[in-house]
N, C-alpha and C positions, 0 to 999 in steps of 0.2 A: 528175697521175697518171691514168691511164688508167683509167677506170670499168670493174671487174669484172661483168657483170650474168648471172647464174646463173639461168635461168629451165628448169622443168623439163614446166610445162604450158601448154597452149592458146596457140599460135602467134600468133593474132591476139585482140586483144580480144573479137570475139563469137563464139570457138569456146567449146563446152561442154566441162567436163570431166565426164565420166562416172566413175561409180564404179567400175569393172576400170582406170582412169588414175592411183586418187588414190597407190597404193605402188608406187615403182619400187625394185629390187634393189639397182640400183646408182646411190645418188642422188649429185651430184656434193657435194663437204663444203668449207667455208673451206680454206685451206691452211693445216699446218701444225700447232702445239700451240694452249691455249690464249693464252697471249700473244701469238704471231703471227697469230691468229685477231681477238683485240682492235684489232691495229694494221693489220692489210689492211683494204684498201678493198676494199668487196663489197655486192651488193644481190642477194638471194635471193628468190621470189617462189613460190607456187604453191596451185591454187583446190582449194581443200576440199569446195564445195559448190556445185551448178548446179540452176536448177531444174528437175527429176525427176528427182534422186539421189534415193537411197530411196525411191524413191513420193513425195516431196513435191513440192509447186507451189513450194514457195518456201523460202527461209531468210534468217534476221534477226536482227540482236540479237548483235552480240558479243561475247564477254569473253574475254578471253586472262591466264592467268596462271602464272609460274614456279615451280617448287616448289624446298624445299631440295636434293631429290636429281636436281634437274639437267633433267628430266621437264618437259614444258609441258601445262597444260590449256588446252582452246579449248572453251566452251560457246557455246550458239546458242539460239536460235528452231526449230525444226521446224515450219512454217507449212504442214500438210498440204494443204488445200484450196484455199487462196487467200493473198491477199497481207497481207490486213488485219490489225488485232491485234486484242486480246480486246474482247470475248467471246467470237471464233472458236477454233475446237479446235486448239490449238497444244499440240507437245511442248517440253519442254526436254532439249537433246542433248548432250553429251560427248565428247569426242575425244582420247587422249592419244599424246602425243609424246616417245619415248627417245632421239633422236639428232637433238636441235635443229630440230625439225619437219620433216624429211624423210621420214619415214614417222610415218603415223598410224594408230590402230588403229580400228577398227570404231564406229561410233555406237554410246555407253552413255545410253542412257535415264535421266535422271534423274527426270523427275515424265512421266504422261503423261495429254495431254487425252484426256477420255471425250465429248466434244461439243460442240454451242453452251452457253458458261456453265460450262465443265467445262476450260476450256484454262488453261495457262499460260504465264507471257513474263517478258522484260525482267530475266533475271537477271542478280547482281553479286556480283563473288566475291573473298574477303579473306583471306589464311594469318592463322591465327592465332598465338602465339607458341608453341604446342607443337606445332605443325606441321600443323593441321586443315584444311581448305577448308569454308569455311561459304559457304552460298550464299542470295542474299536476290533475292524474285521475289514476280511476282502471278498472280494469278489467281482466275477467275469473271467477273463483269458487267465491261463495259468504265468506263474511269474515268469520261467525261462522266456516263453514266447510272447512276455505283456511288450507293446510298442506305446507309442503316444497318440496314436490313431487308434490302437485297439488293445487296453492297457487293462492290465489286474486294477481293481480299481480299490479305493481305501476310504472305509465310511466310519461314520460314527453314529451312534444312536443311542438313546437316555432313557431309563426308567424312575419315575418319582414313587412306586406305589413297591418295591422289594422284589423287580421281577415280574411281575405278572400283568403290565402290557408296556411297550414298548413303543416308541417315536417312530416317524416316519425317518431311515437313514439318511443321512447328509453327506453326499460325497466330497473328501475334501485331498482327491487324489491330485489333481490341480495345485495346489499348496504345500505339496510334499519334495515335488519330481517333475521333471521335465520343462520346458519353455519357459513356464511360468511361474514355477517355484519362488516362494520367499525367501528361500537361502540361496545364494549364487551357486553354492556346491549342489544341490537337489538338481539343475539344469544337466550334470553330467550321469544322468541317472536314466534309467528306463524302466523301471517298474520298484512296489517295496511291498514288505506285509509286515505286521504286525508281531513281535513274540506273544505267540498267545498263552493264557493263565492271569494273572497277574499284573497290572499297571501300579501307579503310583502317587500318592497323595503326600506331598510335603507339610511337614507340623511344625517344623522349626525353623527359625531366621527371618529374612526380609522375604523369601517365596513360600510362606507358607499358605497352604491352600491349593499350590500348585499341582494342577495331574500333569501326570506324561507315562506314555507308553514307550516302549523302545522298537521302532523300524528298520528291519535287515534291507537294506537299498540297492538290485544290481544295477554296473556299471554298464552303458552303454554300449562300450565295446568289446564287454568281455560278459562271461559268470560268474560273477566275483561278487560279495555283496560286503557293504559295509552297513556299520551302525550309524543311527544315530537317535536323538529323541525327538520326539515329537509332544509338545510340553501346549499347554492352557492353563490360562491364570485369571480365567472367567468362567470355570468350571464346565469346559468345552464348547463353548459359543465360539471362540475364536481359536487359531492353531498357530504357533511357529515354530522353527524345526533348529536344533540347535546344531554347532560345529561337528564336525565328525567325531566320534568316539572309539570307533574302534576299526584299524582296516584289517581284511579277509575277516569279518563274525559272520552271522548267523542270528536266529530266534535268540535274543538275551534278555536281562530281565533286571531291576533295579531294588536298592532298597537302601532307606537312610540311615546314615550313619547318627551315634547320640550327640553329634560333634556338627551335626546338619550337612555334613559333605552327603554327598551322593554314589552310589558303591555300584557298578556296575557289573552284571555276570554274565560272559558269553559262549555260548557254543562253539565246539571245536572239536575236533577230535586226538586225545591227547591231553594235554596238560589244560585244566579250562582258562578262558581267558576272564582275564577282568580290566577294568580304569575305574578311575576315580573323579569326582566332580566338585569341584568347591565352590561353584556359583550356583548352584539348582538348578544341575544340568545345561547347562548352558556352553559351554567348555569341559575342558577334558585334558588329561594328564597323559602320562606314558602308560600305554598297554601295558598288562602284565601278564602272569601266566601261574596258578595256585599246581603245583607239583604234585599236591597231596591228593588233589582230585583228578582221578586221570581215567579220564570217562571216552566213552563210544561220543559221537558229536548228535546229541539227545538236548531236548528241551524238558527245562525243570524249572521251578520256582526256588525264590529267595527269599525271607521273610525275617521279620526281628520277631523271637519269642518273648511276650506280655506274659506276667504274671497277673493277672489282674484285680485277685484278690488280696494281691500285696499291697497295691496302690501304686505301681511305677514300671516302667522298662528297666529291663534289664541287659547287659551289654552282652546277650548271646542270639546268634546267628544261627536260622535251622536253611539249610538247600538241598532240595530234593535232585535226584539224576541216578541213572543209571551207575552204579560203582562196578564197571566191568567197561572192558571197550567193545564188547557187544550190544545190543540191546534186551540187557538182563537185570535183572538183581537191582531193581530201581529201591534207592536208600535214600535216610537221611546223613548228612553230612552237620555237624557241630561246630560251631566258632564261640568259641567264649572270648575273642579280643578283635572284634570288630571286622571280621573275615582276613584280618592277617595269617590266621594258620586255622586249619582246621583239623579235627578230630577224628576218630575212627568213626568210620559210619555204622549205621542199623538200617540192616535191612527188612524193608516194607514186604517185598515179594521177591524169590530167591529166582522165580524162571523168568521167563521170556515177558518182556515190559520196556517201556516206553516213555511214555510223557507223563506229567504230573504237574498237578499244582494243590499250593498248599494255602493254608488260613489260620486262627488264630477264631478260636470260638468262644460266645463270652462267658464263658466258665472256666476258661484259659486254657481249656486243652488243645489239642490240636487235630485242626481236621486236611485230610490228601482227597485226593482226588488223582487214580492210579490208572495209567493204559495196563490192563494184564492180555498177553498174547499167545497161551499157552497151548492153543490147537490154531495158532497163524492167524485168525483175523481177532479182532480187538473187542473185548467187554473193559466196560470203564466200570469201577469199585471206589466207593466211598470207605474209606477209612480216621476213624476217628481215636486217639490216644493221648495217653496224658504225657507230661515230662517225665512222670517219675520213671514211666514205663521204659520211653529211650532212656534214659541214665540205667536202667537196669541190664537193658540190652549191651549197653556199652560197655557197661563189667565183664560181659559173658564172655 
């Protein structure tokens, strides 16, 4: 079938888009209703952010995520000055979307950096089952140098209204790491952040309801970081941190199995790593290592693809990452048996890219949220596609 491709900005890859570009009137939409929307082939594209939109140098960090009433949020980085992360003065930004990301409304400020040590980053964002966005980020000293006296710090903060305002943050870096930690293991720790994109909400078993985010933790005496979760089963009013999951990861990322285990994916450079969880995160199995994915050490999203005008889940696996061990060619990755092996990937963008995160839009397509880096500093692109599109790709 003929590949539909819908693009509405920036003609060549190093054009900029500017901000009078980002809402056109008359933006072009799927064809059709929702189900014929599900079953066309289509690949939609268009860049959010360049750098000096807003007055900023840069932007980074993405997270994309669908809500009940149909609405997409896209949060970021706001890297005002320069490219780097913290402890440089970063905002965390907002963006929402009524009619399946083709127009988007104005940057909503969610926390904002006051300076060097004053910024924040790398948020991850989870519905909970009453329908909340709670958002999990850091901020203050950067990780290498966070101590316990002068620490990266680890907050949380909730939206009831889809994104557009936000809670006072709740610092709950005290509960994670250091002296005072709830887990005895957190004490031999010195600072943690966040995998940003994507958290996690459990449907099935005795923890269902449960969020949890996944935290890269270094070691005190070294740069070493290990995983583990950081789980609530009160829809973020309270936190505790489970067993270690995985030693030497990185930013990683979670997503349930149809069997309620818990599937783990982490960063690395190389072959990617993963574990597995059969209590709701809580515990943790032997590391492993997926061969077929053998990525540059990049953060990506992991999701289950919903049919949802079928009426059910289906036992395939979409995870976004770079398919190069550069930071290039960021694809989708296929599991149709529960991330035991994965399939040839399709690629999203062929040059210079980054991080991603991905969703599940209630029309059942799928929507990314892509780092493109093609003249070195970073524009973030909403990209929206159907399945049928990747399964075409994957022929080619």
């Amino acid at each position: 079938m003929k590949r539909i491709l819908l693009s509405l900005f920036c003609a060549t890859l190093f054009m900029s888009c500017k901000p009078d570009d980002l809402i056109d009137n008359n933006p072009p939409l799927p064809p059709g209703n929702e189900e014929q929307e599900v079953e066309e082939s289509f690949f939609y594209e268009q860049c959010l952010y360049s750098p000096g939109d807003y007055g900023s140098k840069n932007w980074r960090i993405p997270a994309l995520l669908a809500l009940p009433d149909g609405s997409l949020l896209a949060v970021n980085d706001k890297r005002k000055y320069n490219e780097t992360d913290l402890p440089e003065d970063i905002d965390i930004v907002a963006r929402i979307s009524n009619d399946k990301g083709r127009t988007w409304s104005e940057p909503i400020t969610i926390i904002e950096g006051r300076g060097y040590k004053q910024g924040y980053g790398d948020a991850a964002l989870v519905l909970t089952a009453s329908g909340d966005v709670v958002c999990a980020f850091v901020g203050g000293n950067g990780l290498w140098a966070s101590t316990q006296n002068d620490p990266q710090y680890s907050y949380i903060c909730r939206s009831s209204d889809g994104g557009r305002t936000w809670s006072t943050p709740i610092d709950i870096t005290k509960q994670l790491w250091g002296d005072e930690a709830v887990h005895q293991a957190g004490r031999n720790y010195k600072a943690s952040f966040f995998g940003s994109g994507n958290g996690l909400r459990l449907t099935r078993g005795p923890h269902a309801g449960r969020i949890m985010f996944v935290a890269a933790m270094c070691r005190k005496n070294a740069n070493v970081l290990d995983n583990f979760v950081v789980y609530s089963d009160d829809e973020g009013q309270t936190w505790q941190v489970s067993d270690k999951a995985f030693s030497k990861g990185d930013e990683a990322k979670l997503v349930e199995l149809v069997d309620g285990r818990v599937l783990m994916s982490v960063r690395r450079t190389g072959a990617r790593g993963y574990n597995i969880s059969n209590d709701g995160g809580q515990s943790w199995g032997t590391q492993g290592y997926w061969t077929e994915i053998n990525a540059n050490a990049c953060n990506g999203d992991i999701i289950r693809y919903s049919a949802v005008d079928k009426g059910d889940e289906q036992n395939i696996l979409l995870h976004s990452i770079p398919n190069s061990l550069n930071r290039e060619n960021v694809s989708i990755f296929v599991s149709y048996d529960e991330g035991d092996t994965w399939q040839d990937p399709v690629s999203l963008f062929a040059g210079p890219s980054v991080y991603s995160s991905l969703t599940i839009l209630s029309d059942g397509t799928i929507g990314a949220y892509v780092e493109k880096n093609p003249g070195g500093a970073c524009e973030l692109w909403y990209m929206n596609f159907s399945f049928k599109w990747l399964l075409e790709q994957q022929g080619n």
